[in-house]
Every structure is written in structure tokens, then in C-alpha cells.
C-alpha positions in Angstrom: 0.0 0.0 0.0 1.3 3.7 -0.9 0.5 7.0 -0.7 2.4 7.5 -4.0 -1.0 7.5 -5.5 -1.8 10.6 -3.9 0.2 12.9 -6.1 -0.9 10.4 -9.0 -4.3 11.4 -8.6 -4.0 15.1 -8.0 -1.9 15.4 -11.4 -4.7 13.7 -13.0 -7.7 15.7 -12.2 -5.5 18.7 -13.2 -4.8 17.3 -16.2 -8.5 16.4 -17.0 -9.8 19.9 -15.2 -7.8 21.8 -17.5 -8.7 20.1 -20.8 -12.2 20.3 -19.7 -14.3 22.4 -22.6 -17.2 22.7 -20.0 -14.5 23.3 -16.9 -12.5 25.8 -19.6 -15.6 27.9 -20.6 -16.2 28.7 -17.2 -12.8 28.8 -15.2 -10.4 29.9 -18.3 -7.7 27.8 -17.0 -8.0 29.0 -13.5 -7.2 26.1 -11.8 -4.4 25.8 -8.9 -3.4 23.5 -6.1 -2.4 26.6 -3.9 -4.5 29.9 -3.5 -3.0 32.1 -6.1 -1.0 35.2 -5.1 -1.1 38.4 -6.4 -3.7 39.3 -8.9 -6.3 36.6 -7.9 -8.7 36.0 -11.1 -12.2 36.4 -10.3 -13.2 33.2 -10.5 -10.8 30.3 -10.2 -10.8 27.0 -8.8 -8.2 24.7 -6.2 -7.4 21.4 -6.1 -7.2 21.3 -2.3 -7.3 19.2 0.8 -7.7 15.3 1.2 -7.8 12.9 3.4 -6.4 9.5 2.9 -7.3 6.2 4.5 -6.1 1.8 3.6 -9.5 -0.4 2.6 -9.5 -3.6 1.5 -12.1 -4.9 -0.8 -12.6 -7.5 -3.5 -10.0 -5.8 -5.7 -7.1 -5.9 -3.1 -5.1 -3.1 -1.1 -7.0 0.0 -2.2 -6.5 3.7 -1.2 -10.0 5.8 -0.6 -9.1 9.2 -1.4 -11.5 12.3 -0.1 -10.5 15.0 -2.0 -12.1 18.5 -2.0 -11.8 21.1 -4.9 -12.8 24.8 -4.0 -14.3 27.1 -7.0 -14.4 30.7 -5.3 -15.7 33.6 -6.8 -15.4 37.4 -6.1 -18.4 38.1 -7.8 -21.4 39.1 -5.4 -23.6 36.3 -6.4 -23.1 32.6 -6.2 -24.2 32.1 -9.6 -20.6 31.7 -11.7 -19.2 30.1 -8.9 -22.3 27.4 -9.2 -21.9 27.2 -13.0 -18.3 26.4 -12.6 -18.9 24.1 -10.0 -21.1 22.1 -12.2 -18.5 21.8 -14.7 -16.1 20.3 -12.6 -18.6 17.6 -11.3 -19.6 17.2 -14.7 -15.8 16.3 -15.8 -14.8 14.3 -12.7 -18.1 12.6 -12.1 -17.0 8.7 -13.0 -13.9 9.6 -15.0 -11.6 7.2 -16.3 -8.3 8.6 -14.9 -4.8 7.3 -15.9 -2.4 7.3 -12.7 1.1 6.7 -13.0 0.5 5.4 -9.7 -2.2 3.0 -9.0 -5.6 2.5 -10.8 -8.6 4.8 -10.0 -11.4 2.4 -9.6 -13.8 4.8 -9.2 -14.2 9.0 -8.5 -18.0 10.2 -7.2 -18.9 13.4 -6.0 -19.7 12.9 -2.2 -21.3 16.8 -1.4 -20.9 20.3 -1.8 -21.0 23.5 0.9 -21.9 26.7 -0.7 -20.7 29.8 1.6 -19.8 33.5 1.6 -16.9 34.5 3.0 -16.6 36.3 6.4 -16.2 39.7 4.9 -19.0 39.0 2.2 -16.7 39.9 -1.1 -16.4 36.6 -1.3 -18.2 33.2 -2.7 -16.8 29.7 -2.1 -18.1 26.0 -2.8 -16.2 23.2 -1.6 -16.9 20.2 -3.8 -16.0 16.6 -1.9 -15.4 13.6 -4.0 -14.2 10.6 -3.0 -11.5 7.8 -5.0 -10.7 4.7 -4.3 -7.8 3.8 -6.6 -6.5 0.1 -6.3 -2.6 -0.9 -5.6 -2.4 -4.4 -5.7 -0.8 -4.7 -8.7 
């Protein structure tokens, strides 16, 4: 069992974020595994926390990934943020990911928390999938 996959993974929902028409129209490439610095884009999107943790199931030694990907929005509605947000579940929902690392067996959408931020210029939705990707190869 590793947690090599973990870098496997994140690399490819980048990858398939970014080449995303849907996830494109919407976020223009805006899509970062840090909070960008500096001129922020007004809408952009983070490949952000997880949470790993070992199962076993039919398969083998498998790795359950809960993953959460942030689309914030400095607009004062939550309506481009929720348009992007769709996108992304769109293009992740059941995806067939290539790892270098491990084999994603599956990727579903688990939930989503819509919320302004503290000083109310700010719109964020946290999307939470989870991924079980298999290493018993």
C-alpha cells in the first residue's frame, strides 16, 4: 500500500480539469493547487485538501481518497461560482483517470457547501469527492 498515488491522482484531475471544454468555458484555466498570489482571477478553482485512509475490498489493497476542490468567486452572487462548480462535477463525475500510480477504480462526487466569506466579497463551494484507486498490482 502507498500513498504515491496521492500525487498520481492530483496530477490527474488537473490534467482532465484543465482540458475540460465545460471546466474551460467557465474557469479559463483558473485552476491551482495553492490559492494564487497576487492578482487573484475572479473566479478560479483549487485542487485542495484530502484525506487519505487503507480499505481492502474485492479488488485488493486500495486507497480511498477524499479529495475537495474549492471554486471561489469574487463576484457578489453565487451564480458563476455554481456554473463552474457544475462543470467540474460534470468532468470528474465517473472519469476514467490514468495514474502513474495505481488504478482509479472509481471518482464520485460525495457533497458540496456553498458559503460567503466572512467579509461577504467573497463566494466559495467546496466540492468533496471521494476515489478509491487500487494498488495491488
Amino acid at each position: 500500500m502507498s500513498y504515491a498515488s496521492s500525487a498520481a491522482l492530483q496530477g490527474a484531475i488537473y490534467t482532465a480539469l484543465q482540458g475540460d471544454a465545460g471546466v474551460a468555458a467557465h474557469l479559463a484555466g483558473a485552476i491551482y493547487d495553492a490559492a494564487p498570489v497576487g492578482a487573484v482571477p475572479e473566479l478560479y478553482a483549487v485542487v485542495g485538501d484530502e484525506e487519505a485512509r487503507s480499505a481492502r475490498d474485492a479488488s485488493g489493497f486500495v486507497l480511498r481518497y477524499t479529495l475537495t476542490i474549492s471554486v471561489l468567486a469574487e463576484a457578489a452572487g453565487f451564480s458563476a461560482a455554481k456554473a463552474a462548480a457544475g462543470a467540474i462535477c460534470a468532468a470528474l463525475e465517473g472519469a476514467d483517470l490514468a495514474l502513474s500510480s495505481g488504478t482509479l477504480i472509481d471518482l464520485t462526487f460525495q457533497r458540496a457547501k456553498a458559503q460567503r466569506h466572512t467579509d461577504g466579497t467573497q463566494r466559495r463551494i467546496d466540492l468533496r469527492f471521494l476515489a478509491r484507486v487500487d494498488h495491488s498490482e
